[in-house]
N, C-alpha and C positions, 0 to 999 in steps of 0.2 A: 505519398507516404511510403514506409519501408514495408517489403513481405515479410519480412520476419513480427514486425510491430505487428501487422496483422494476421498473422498466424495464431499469436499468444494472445490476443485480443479474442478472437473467434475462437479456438479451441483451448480456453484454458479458462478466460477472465467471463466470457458469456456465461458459459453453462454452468460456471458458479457463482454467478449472478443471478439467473434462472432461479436456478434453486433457492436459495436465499429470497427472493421475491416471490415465486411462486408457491413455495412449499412454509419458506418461517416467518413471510409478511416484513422480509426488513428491506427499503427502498433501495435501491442502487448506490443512491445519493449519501443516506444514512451509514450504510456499508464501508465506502469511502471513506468517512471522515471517523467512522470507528477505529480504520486501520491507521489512519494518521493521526487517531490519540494512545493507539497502541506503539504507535513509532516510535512518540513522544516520550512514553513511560519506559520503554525498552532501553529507548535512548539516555536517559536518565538513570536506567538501571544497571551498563553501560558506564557509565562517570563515574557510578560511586562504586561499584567494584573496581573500578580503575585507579582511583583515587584511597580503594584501603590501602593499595599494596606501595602506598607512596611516602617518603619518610619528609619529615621539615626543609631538609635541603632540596629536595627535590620539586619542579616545576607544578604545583598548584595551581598557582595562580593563571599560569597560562592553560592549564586543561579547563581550568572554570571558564576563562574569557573567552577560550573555541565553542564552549556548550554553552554559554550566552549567546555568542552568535549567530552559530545554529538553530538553537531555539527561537529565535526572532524572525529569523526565515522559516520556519516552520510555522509561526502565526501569520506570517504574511502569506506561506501557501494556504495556510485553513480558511484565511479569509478571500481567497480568489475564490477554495471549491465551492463558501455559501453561497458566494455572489453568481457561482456558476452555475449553483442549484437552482437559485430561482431564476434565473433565465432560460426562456425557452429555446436557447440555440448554446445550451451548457453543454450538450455531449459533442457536438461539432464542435466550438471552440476547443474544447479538453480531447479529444482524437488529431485536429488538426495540429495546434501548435506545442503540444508536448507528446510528439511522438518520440524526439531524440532525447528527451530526459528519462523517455521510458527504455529507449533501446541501449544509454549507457547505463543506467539503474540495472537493469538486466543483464549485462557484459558485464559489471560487479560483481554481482552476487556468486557466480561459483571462484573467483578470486578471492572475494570476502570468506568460504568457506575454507578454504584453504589455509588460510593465517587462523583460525580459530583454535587455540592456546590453552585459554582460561575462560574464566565463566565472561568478563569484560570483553572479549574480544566474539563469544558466543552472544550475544547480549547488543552487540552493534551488528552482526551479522542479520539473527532476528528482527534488528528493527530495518534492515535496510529490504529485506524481504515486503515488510510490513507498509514500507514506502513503495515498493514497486506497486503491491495489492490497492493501496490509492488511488496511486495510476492510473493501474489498470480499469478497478472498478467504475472509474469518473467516466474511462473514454471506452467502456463496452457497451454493444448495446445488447437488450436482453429477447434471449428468445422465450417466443409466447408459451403459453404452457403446453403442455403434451397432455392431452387424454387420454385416460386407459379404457384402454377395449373391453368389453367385457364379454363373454359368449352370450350367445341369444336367451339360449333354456335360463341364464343365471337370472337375468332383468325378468322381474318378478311385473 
């Protein structure tokens, strides 16, 4: 795999995985595919500001048929991460063979932030963040929890 996939994996996507497991009880698994229904609505939200600012002559029809498309790939990925969820070698498959969709996903996003214009162009930024969060979450693994020390005199 690449060091950098694994840098942001281990210091970015774990420890807020951790957390989220340890501390608000939501599963890695679950995390993931929150972030890939929030993609979806971003994505969505995304179209139709894109499409107020569009007059009758202007290409409708082709921004709807690119966000049909992409939405279909986006069910085809939802339905790998289930299938990834319940198998017991889903975080090894999801680290091994999407490391380079994680590492251009992430080469985008400060590009992505740069053309952001309008709220349309904010609005696909957000979601492509929200795909990388996916990503990352499927193929992190989570560290165990940390116990707090407490002084001696305190433990009653």
């Amino acid at each position: 795999m690449n060091r950098i996939d694994d840098i942001a994996l281990q210091s970015f996507f774990a420890p807020l995985a951790g957390v989220a497991e340890h501390r608000l009880g939501i599963d890695r698994w679950r995390l993931s595919i929150e972030c890939l229904n929030g993609h979806v609505a971003l994505y969505l939200g995304g179209v139709a500001f894109g499409l107020i600012g569009k007059g009758m002559t202007d290409g409708i029809f082709a921004t709807l048929l690119v966000s049909l498309a992409w939405l279909l790939l986006m069910e085809a990925v939802r339905s790998v991460a289930r299938r990834q969820a319940g198998s017991s070698i889903g975080v090894q498959t999801a680290r091994m063979r999407e490391w380079h969709f994680r590492l251009i996903v992430a080469a985008m996003l400060p590009l992505s932030l740069t053309y952001v214009r309008d709220a349309a162009s904010a609005c696909y930024t957000a979601s492509l963040f929200l795909l990388l969060c996916h990503l990352g979450f499927k193929a992190c693994d989570i560290p165990p929890p940390s116990r707090r020390r407490s002084p001696a005199f305190g433990r009653a």
